[in-house]
C-alpha angles and dihedrals in degrees: 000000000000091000088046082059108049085040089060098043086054092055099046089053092050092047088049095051089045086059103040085050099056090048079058111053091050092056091060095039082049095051090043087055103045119015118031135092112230091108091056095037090055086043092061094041098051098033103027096038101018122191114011117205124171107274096010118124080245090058088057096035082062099045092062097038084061098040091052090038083059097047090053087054078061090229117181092257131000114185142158114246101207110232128170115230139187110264115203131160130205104221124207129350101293108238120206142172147171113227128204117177107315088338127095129185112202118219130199103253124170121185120262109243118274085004114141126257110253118236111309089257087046122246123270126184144130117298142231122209116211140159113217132355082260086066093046092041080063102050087051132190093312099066096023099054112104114005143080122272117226108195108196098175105137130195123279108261085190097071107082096200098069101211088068090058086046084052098049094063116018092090086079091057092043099043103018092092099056099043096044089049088056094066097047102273113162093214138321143244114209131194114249109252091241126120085212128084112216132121101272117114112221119218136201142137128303121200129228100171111191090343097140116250089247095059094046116129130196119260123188139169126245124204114257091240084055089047098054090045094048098047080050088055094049095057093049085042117024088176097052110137110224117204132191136168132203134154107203114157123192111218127198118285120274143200116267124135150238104244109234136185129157144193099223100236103242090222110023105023088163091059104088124202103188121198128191167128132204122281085198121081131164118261116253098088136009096275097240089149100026100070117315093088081060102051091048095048087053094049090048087052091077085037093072094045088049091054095039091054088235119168111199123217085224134042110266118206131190117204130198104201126215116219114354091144094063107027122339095243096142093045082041091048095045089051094043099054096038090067094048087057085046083228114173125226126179110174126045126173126178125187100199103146115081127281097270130128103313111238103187130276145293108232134203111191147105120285098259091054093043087055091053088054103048091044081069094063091096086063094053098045093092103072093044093263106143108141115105101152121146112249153119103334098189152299103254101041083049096088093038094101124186131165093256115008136160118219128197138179118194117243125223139178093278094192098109099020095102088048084085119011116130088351133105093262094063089100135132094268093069094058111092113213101224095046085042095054084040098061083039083061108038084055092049086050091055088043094050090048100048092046092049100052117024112120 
């Protein structure tokens, strides 16, 4: 009888926190739909500010209009953490063509981030196709020096989540630069990471590593529909000397800041959830994507919990990083200076992946906590999230370490991400309200149960 009764009690209990739950987590679906302020926010920081590149007046523009958007939330504490970034500028509108005989075809190029700049009268001279390093490793010095790489590898239409195409060939625009260099190449030309063919050059960073400053070569983007006709143009005219100019500088670094406000947590205020996108974005278009939506949909996360009149166990902490597109230094410095204060966090989430349907979420953790997460799945179910796979949670919260922490990336419909990442279309019209507010909701509902139930 006695068993019968406890049996019964704890079935009762589970079957009352199923139900409070799921209250709960249409509040916060209701409020994300219908009063909160990411939208607007996004709105201000893509058409008022505009690209925000690390460095850039529009980098610091945005610091201080987030700053001001969480004080107005009236979080416990809203505050700047200082960082030094990279600071480089484009320079004027790259110019390139083909040229075959007295005719010349122009092509859309845009300068890869922190590449130099080519001779002041730009570089012209004949120029090797080629799909991956492994290719060009091949050819070697004797067929590389010299000339211009062109690396056509595009990204595999075969893989049906996106980021895994983007994975399988972007080591050739972060890397191609440095290795061609090595053999002697006078500059590359690299394929825009975009299923898409259409006529917009994608930039992003490439990587020289401890090349010194004197063997750098430039490195820039051509559209995939420049890249198909080039490579066309190579196989009718293997000689075909191919020119581009671009005047790109790199400057010291300078000051700029990670964005931070909290909810201090009412029973464990030292435990730390962190929440969070990057304030930084290239400069081709406004960063609405990439990753203003982000930062917006973490802000609104405490938004939620502020309208709803939630008090968190933990402290929950939402952070705006600075410069994850160029070098990482504000995901690199909070991490930095959270383990000097020996802070513990338990709990990080990162939306860097465009605002579009949320999907679910990518999850690093150990087994038990990934259990816990996936046993929420059911109360998720109703607005169309199942996706709980372990996986790269983000770049930022990589660096934030604990004795025992959950991270957690959000998940969205990544079809038409790569449309627009790092390129001139990724601006605020190509954000759409109610996907944005969804994803918004399905982070604050992580959020709520973690909070609610770690132990």
């Amino acid at each position: 009888m006695k068993n019968l009764i406890y049996t019964l009690l704890f079935v009762t209990a589970v079957s009352w926190s199923q139900t409070t739950d799921e209250h709960m987590l249409k509040q916060i679906y209701k409020t994300a739909l219908t009063d909160v302020n990411c939208y607007y926010w996004l709105d201000d920081l893509s058409n008022k500010i505009g690209h925000r590149l690390s460095g850039s007046d529009g980098a610091e523009k945005a610091v201080l209009y987030t700053k001001t958007q969480l004080e107005k939330l009236g979080l416990d504490r809203v505050y700047l953490q200082e960082v030094m970034v990279p600071k480089w500028v484009r320079g004027a509108q790259e110019v390139a063509y083909a040229e075959v005989g007295k005719t010349k075809t122009s092509f859309p190029i845009c300068a890869l981030g922190l590449s130099v700049a080519t001779p002041k009268n730009g570089l012209k001279a004949s120029i090797i196709e080629v799909k991956s390093l492994e290719e060009l490793k091949v050819l070697g010095e004797e067929k590389v020096r010299g000339k211009i790489v062109f690396f056509n590898r595009p990204m595999n239409p075969e893989y049906i989540e996106t980021f895994h195409a983007y994975g399988s060939c972007v080591d050739q625009r972060s890397s191609g630069a440095r290795e061609a260099g090595l053999l002697g190449a006078l500059g590359v030309i690299v394929r825009s990471m975009n299923l898409r063919l259409d006529d917009l050059p994608h930039t992003g960073m490439t990587n020289y590593k401890d090349t010194p400053l004197e063997q750098r070569i430039p490195a820039a983007a051509i559209s995939t529909n420049g890249a198909e006709l080039l490579s066309k143009m190579l196989k009718d005219n293997p000689n075909l000397q191919f020119y581009f100019n671009q005047s790109c500088e790199t400057f010291p670094d300078v000051k700029s800041y990670n964005v931070i406000g909290e909810i201090k947590g009412t029973e464990h205020p030292e435990r730390i959830m962190v929440v969070g996108g990057h304030l930084d974005s290239w400069d081709l278009g406004d960063g609405s994507q990439d990753d203003g939506a982000g930062c917006v949909q973490s802000m609104s996360v405490l938004e939620i919990f502020k309208k709803l009149h939630y008090k968190p166990k933990n402290t929950i902490r939402v952070v705006l990083f600075m410069n994850e597109e160029n070098g990482v230094k504000g995901g690199l410095r909070y991490g930095e200076l959270a383990s000097a204060s020996k802070e513990n966090h338990i709990f990080a989430m990162e939306s860097d992946s465009g605002g579009f349907s949320p999907r679910g979420f990518s999850i690093e953790s150990d087994d038990e906590s990934y259990a816990k997460i996936a046993g929420w799945k059911n109360l998720f179910e109703p607005y169309l999230i199942h996706i709980f796979e372990r996986g790269h949670s983000g770049t930022d919260i990589g660096p934030i370490q604990s004795e025992k922490i959950v991270k957690v990336g959000l998940h969205p419909d990544s079809q038409r991400y790569f449309d627009y990442h790092h390129a001139a279309n990724d601006t605020f019209d190509s954000v759409n309200k109610r996907e944005l507010e969804l994803g918004t909701a399905t982070m604050a509902s992580l959020m709520y149960l973690f909070d609610t139930y770690f132990k």
